[in-house]
PDB file of N, CA, C and O in Angstrom, chain B, residues numbered from 101:
ATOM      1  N   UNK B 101       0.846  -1.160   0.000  1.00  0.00           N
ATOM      2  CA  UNK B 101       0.000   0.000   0.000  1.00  0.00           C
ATOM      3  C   UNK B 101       0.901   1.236   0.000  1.00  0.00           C
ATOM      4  O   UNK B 101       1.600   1.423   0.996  1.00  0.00           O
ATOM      5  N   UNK B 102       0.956   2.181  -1.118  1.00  0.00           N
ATOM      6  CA  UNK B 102       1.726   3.401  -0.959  1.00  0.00           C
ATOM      7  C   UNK B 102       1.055   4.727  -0.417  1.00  0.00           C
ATOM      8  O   UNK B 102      -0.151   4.941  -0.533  1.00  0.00           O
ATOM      9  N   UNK B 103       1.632   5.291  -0.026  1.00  0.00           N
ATOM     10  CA  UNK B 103       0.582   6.553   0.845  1.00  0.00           C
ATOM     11  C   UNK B 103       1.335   7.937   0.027  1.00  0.00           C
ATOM     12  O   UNK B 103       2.561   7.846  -0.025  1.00  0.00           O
ATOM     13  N   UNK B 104       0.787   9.078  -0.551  1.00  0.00           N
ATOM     14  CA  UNK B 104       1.237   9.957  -0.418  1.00  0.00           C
ATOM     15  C   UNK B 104      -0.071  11.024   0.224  1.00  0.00           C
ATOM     16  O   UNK B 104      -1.266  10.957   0.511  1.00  0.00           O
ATOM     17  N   UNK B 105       1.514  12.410   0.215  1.00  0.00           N
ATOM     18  CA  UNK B 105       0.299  13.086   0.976  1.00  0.00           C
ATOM     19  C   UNK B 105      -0.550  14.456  -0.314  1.00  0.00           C
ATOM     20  O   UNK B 105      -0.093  14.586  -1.450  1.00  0.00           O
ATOM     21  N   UNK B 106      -1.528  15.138   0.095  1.00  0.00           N
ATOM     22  CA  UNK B 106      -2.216  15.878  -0.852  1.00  0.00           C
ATOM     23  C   UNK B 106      -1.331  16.257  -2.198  1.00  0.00           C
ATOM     24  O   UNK B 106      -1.373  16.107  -3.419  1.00  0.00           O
ATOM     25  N   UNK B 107      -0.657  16.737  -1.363  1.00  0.00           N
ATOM     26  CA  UNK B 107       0.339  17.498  -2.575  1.00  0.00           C
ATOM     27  C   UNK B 107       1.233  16.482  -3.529  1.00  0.00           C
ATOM     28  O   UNK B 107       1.553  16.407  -4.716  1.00  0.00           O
ATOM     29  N   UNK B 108       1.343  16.104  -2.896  1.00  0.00           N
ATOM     30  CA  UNK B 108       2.709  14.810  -3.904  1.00  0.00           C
ATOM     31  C   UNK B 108       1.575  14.007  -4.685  1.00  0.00           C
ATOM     32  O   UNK B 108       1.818  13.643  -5.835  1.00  0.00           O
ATOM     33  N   UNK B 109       0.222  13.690  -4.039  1.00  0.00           N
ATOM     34  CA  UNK B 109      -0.912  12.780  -4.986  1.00  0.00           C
ATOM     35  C   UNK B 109      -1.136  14.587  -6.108  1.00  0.00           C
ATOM     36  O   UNK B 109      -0.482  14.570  -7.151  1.00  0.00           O
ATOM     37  N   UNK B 110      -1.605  15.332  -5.960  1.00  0.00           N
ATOM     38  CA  UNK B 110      -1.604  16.314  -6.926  1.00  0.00           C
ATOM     39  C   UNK B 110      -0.608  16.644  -8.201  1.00  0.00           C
ATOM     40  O   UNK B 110      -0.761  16.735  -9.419  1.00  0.00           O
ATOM     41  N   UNK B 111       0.421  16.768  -7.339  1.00  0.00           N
ATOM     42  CA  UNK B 111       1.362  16.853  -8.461  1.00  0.00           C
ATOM     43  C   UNK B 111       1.870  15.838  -9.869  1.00  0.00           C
ATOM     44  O   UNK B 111       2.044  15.974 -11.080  1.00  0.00           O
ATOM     45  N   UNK B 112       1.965  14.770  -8.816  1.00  0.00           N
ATOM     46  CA  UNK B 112       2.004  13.137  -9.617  1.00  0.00           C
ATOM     47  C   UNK B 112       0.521  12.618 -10.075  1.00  0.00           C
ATOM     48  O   UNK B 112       0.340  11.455  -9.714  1.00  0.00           O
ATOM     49  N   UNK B 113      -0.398  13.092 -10.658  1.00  0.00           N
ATOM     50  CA  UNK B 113      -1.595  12.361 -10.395  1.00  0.00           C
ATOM     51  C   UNK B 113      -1.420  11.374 -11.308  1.00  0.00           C
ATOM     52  O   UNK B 113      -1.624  10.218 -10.938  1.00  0.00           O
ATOM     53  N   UNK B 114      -0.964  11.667 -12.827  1.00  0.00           N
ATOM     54  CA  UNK B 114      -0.949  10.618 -13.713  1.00  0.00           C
ATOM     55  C   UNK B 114      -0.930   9.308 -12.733  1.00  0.00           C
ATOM     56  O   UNK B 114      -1.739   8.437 -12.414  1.00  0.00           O
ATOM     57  N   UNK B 115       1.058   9.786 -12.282  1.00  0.00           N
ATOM     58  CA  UNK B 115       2.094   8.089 -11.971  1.00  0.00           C
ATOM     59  C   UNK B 115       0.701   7.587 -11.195  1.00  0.00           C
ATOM     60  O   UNK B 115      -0.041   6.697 -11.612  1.00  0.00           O
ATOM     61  N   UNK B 116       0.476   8.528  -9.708  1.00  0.00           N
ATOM     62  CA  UNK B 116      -0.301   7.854  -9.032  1.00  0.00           C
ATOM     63  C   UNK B 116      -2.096   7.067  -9.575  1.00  0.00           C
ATOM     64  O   UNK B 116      -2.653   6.120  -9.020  1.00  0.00           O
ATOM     65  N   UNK B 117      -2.426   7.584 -10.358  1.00  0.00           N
ATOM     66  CA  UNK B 117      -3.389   7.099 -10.465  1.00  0.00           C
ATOM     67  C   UNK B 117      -2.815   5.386 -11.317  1.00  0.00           C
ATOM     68  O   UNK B 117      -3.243   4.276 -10.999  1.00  0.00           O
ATOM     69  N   UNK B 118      -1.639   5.721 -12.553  1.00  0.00           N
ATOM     70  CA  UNK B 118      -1.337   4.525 -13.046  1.00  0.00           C
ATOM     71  C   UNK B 118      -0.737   3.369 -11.735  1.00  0.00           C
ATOM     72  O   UNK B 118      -0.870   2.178 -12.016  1.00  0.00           O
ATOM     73  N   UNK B 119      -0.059   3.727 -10.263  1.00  0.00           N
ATOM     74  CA  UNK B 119       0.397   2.942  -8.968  1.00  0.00           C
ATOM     75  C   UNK B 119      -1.203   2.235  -8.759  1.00  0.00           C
ATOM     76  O   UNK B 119      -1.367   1.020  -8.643  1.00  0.00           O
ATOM     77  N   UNK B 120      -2.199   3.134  -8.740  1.00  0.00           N
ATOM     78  CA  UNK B 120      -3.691   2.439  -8.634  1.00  0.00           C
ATOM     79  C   UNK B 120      -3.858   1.465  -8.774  1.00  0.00           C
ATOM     80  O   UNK B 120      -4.190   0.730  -7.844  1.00  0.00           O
ATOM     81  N   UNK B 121      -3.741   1.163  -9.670  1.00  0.00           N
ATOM     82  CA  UNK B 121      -4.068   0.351 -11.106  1.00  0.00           C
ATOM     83  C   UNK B 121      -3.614  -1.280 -10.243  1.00  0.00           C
ATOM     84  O   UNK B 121      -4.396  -2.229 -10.194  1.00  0.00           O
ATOM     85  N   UNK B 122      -2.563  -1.288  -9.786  1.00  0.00           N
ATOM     86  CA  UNK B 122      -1.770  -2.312  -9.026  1.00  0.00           C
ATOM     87  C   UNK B 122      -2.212  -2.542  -7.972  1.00  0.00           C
ATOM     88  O   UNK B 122      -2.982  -3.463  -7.698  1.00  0.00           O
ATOM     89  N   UNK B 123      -1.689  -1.567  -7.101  1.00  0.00           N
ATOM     90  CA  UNK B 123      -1.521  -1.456  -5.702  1.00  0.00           C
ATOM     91  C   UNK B 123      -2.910  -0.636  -5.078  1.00  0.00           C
ATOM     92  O   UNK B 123      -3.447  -0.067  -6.028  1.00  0.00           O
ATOM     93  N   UNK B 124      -3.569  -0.419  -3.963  1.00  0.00           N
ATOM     94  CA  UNK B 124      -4.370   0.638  -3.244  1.00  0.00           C
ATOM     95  C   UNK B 124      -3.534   1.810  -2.945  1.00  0.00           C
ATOM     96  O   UNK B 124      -2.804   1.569  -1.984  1.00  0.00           O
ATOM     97  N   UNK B 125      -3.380   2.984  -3.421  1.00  0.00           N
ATOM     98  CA  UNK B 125      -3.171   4.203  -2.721  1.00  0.00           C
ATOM     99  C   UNK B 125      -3.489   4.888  -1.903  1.00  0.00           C
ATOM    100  O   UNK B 125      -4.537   5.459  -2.205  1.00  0.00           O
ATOM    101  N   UNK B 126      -2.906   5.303  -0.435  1.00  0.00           N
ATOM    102  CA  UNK B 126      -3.622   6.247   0.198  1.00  0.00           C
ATOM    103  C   UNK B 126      -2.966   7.419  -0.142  1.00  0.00           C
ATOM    104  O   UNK B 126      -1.859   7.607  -0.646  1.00  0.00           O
ATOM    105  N   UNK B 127      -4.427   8.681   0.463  1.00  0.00           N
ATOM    106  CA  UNK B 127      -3.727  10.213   0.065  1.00  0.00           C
ATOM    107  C   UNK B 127      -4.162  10.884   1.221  1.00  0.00           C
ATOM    108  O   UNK B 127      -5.265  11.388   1.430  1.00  0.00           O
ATOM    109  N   UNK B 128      -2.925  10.821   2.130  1.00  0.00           N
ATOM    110  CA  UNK B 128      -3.019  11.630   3.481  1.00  0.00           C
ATOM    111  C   UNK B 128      -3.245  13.222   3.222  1.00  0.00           C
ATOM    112  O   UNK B 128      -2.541  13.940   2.512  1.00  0.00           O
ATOM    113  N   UNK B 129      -4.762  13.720   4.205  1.00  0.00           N
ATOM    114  CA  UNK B 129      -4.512  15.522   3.846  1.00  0.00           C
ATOM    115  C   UNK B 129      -3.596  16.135   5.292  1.00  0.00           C
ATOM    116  O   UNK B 129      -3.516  15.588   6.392  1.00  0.00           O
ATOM    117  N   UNK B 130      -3.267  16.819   5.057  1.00  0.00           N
ATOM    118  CA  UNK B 130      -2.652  17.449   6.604  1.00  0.00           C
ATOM    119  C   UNK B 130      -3.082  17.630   7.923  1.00  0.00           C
ATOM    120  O   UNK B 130      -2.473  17.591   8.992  1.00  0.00           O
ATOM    121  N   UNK B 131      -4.921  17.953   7.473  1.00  0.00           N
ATOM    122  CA  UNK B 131      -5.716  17.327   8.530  1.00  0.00           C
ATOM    123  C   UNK B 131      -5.882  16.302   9.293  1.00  0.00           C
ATOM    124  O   UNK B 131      -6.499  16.056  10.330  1.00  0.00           O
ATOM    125  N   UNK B 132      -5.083  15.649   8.441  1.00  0.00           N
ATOM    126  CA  UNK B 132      -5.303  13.570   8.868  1.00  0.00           C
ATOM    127  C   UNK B 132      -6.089  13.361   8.454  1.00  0.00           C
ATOM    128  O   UNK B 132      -6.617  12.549   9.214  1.00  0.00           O
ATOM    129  N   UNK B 133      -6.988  13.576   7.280  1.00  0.00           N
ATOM    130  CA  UNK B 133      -7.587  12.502   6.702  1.00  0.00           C
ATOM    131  C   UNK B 133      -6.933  11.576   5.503  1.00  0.00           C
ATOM    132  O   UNK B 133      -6.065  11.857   4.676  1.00  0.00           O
ATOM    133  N   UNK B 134      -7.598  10.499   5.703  1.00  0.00           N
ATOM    134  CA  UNK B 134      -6.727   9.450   4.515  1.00  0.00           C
ATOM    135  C   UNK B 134      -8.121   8.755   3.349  1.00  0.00           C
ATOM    136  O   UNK B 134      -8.957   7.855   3.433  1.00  0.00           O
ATOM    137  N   UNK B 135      -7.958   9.186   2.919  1.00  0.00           N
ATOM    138  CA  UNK B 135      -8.379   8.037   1.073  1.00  0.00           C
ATOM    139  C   UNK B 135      -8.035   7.305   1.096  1.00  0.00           C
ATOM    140  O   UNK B 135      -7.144   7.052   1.906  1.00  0.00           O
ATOM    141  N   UNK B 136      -8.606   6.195  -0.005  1.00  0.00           N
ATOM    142  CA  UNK B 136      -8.045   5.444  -0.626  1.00  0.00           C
ATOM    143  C   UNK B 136      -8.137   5.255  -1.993  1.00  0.00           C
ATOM    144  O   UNK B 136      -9.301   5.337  -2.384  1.00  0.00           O
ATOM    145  N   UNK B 137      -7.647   5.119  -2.514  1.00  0.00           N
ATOM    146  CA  UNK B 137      -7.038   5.365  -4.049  1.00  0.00           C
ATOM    147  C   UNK B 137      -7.268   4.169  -4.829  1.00  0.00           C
ATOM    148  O   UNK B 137      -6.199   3.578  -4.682  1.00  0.00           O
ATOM    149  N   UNK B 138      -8.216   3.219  -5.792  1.00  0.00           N
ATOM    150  CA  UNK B 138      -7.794   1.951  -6.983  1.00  0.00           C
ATOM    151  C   UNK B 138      -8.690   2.077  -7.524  1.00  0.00           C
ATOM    152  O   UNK B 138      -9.692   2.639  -7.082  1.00  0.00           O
ATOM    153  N   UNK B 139      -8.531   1.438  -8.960  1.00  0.00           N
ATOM    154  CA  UNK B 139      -9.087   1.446 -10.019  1.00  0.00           C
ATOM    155  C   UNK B 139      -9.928   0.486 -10.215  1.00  0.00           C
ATOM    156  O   UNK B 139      -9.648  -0.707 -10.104  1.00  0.00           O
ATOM    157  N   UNK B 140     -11.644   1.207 -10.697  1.00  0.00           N
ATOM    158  CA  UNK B 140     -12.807   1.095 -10.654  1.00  0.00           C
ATOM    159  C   UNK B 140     -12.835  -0.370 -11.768  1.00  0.00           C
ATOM    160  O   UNK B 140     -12.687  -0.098 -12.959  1.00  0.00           O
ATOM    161  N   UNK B 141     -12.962  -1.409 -11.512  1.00  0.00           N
ATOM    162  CA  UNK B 141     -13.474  -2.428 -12.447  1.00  0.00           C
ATOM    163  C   UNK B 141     -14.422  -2.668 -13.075  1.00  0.00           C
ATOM    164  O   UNK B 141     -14.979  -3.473 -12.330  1.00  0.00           O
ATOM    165  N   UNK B 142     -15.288  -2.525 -14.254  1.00  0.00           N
ATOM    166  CA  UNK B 142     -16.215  -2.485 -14.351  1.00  0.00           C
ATOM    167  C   UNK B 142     -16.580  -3.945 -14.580  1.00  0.00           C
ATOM    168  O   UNK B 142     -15.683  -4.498 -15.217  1.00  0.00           O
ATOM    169  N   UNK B 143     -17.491  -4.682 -14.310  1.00  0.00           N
ATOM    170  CA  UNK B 143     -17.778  -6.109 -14.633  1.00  0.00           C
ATOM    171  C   UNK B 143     -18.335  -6.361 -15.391  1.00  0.00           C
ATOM    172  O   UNK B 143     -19.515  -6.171 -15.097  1.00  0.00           O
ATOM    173  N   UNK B 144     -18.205  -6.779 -16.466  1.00  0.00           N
ATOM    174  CA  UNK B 144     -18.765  -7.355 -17.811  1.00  0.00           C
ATOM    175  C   UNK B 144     -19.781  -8.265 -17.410  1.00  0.00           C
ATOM    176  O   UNK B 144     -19.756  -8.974 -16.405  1.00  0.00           O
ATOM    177  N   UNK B 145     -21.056  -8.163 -18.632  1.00  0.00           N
ATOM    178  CA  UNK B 145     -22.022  -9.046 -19.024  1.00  0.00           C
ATOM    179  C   UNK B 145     -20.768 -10.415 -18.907  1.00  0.00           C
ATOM    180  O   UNK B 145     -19.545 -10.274 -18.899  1.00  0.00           O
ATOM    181  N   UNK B 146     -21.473 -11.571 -18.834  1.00  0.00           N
ATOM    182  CA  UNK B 146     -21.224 -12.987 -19.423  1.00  0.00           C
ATOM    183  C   UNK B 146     -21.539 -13.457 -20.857  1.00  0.00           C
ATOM    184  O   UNK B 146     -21.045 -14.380 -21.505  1.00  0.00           O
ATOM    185  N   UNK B 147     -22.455 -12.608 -21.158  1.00  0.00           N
ATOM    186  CA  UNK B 147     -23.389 -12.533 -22.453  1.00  0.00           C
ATOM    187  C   UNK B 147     -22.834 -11.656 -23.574  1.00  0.00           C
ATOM    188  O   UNK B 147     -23.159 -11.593 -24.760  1.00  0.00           O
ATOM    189  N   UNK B 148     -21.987 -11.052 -22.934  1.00  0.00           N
ATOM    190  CA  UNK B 148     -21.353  -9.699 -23.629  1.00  0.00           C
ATOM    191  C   UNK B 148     -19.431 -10.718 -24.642  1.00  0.00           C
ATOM    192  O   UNK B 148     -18.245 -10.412 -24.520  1.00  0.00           O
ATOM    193  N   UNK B 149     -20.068 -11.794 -25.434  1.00  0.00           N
ATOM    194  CA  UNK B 149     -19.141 -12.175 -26.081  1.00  0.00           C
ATOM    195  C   UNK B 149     -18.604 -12.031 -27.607  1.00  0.00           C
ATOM    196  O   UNK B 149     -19.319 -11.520 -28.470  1.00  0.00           O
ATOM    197  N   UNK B 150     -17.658 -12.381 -27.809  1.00  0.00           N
ATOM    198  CA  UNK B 150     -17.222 -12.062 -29.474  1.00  0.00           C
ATOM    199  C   UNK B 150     -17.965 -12.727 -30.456  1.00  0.00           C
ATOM    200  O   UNK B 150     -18.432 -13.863 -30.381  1.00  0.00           O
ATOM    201  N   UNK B 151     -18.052 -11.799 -31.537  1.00  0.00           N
ATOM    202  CA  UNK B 151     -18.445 -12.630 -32.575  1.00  0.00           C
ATOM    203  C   UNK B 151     -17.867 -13.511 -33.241  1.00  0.00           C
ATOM    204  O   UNK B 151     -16.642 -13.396 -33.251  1.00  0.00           O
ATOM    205  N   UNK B 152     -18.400 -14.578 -33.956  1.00  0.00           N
ATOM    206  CA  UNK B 152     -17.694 -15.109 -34.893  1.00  0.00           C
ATOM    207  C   UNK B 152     -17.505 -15.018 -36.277  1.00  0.00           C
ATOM    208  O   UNK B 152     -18.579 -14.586 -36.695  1.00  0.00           O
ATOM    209  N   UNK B 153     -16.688 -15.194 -37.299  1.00  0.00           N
ATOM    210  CA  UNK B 153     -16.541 -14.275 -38.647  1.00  0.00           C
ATOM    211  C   UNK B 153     -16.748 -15.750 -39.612  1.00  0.00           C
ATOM    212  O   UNK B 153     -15.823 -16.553 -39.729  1.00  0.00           O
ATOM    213  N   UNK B 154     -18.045 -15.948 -40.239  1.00  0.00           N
ATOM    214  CA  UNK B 154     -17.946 -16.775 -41.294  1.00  0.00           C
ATOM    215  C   UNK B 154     -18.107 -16.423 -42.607  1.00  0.00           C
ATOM    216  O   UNK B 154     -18.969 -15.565 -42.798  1.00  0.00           O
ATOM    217  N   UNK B 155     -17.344 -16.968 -43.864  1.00  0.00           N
ATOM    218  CA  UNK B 155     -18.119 -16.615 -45.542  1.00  0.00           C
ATOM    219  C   UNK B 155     -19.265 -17.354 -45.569  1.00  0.00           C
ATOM    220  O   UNK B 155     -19.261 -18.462 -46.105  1.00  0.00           O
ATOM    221  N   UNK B 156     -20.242 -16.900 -45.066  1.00  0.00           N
ATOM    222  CA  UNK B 156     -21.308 -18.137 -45.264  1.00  0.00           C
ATOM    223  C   UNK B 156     -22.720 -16.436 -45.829  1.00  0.00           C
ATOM    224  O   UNK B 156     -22.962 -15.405 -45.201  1.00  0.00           O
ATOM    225  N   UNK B 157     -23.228 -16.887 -47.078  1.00  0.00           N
ATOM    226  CA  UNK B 157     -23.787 -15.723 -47.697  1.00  0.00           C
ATOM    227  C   UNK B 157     -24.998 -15.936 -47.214  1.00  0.00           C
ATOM    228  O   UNK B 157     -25.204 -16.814 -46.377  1.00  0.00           O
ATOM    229  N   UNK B 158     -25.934 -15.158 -47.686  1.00  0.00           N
ATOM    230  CA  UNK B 158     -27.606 -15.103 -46.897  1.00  0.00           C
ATOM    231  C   UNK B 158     -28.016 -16.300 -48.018  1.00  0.00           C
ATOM    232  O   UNK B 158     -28.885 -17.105 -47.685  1.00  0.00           O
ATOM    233  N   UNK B 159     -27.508 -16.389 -49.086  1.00  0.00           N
ATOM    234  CA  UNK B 159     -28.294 -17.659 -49.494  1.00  0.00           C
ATOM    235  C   UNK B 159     -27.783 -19.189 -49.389  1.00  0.00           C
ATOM    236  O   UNK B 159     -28.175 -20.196 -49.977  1.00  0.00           O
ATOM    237  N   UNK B 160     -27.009 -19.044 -48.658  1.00  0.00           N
ATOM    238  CA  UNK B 160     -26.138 -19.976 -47.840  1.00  0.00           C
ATOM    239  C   UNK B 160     -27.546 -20.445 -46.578  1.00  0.00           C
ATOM    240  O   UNK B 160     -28.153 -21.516 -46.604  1.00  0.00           O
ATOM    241  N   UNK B 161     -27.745 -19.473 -45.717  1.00  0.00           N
ATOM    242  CA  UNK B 161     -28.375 -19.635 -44.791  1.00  0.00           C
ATOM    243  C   UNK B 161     -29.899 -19.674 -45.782  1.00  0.00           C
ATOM    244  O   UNK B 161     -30.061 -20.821 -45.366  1.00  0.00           O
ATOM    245  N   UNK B 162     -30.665 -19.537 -46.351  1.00  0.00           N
ATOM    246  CA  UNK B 162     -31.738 -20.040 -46.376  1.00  0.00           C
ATOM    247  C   UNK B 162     -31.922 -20.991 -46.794  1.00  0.00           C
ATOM    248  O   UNK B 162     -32.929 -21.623 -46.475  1.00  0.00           O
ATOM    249  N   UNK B 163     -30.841 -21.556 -47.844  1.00  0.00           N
ATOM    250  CA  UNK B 163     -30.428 -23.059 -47.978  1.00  0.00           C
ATOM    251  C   UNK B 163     -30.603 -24.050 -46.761  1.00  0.00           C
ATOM    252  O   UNK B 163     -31.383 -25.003 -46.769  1.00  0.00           O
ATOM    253  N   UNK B 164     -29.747 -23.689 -45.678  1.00  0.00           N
ATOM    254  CA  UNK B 164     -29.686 -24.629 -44.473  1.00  0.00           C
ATOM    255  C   UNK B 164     -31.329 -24.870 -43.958  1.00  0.00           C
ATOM    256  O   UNK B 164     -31.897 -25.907 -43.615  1.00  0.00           O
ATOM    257  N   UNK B 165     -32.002 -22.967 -44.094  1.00  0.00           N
ATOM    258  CA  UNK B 165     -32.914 -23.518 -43.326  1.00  0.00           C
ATOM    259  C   UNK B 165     -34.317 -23.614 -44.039  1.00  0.00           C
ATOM    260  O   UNK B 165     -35.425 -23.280 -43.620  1.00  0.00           O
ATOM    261  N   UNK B 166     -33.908 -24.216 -45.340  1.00  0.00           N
ATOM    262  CA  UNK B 166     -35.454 -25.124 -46.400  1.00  0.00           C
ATOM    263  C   UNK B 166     -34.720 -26.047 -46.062  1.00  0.00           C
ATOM    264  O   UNK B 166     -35.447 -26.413 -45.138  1.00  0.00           O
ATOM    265  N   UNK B 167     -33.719 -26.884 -46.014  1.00  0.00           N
ATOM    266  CA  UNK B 167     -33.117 -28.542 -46.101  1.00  0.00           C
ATOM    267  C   UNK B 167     -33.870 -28.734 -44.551  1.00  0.00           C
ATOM    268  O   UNK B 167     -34.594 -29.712 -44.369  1.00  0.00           O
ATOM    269  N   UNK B 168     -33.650 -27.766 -43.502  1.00  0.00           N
ATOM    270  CA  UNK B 168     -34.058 -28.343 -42.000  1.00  0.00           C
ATOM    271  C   UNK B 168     -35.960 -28.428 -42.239  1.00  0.00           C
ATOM    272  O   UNK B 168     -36.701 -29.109 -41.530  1.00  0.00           O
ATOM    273  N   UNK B 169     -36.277 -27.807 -43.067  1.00  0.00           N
ATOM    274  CA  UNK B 169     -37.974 -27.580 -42.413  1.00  0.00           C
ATOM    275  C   UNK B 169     -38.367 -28.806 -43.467  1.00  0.00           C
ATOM    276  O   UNK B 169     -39.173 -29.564 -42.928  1.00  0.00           O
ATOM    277  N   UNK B 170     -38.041 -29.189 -44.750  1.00  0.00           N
ATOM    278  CA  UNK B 170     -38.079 -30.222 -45.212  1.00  0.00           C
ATOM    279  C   UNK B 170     -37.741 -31.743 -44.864  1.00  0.00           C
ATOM    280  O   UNK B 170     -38.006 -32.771 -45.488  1.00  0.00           O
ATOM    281  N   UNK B 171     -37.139 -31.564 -43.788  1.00  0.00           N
ATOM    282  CA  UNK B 171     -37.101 -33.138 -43.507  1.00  0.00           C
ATOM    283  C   UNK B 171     -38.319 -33.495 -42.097  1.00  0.00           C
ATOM    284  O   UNK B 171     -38.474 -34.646 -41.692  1.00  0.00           O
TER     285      UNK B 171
END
């Protein structure tokens, strides 16, 4: 866990926000209060998958599906 304080998290925000990314950051204010600092994950659908890429033309597919309703 790395800690900086207001000013050093201000100045550095990039590095620190990229330290996030890893590690939890705290950001001490002079008051004594402390943050904590990491990067927000967002969680993907399960459903949310790749496509697949075929040459298969639209009269490709209505082919398949007169041979299926015909049998």
């Amino acid at each position: 866990m790395l800690v900086f304080t207001y000013s050093e998290a201000r100045k550095k925000l990039a590095e620190v926000l990229d330290l996030a990314k890893e590690n939890e950051v705290l950001i001490k204010r002079r008051n004594g209060e402390i943050f904590c600092l990491s990067e927000f994950r967002k969680e993907s659908s399960p459903l949310n998958v790749s496509g697949l890429s075929f040459d298969v033309t639209t009269n490709d597919l209505v082919a398949a599906v007169r041979e299926g309703r015909e049998r």
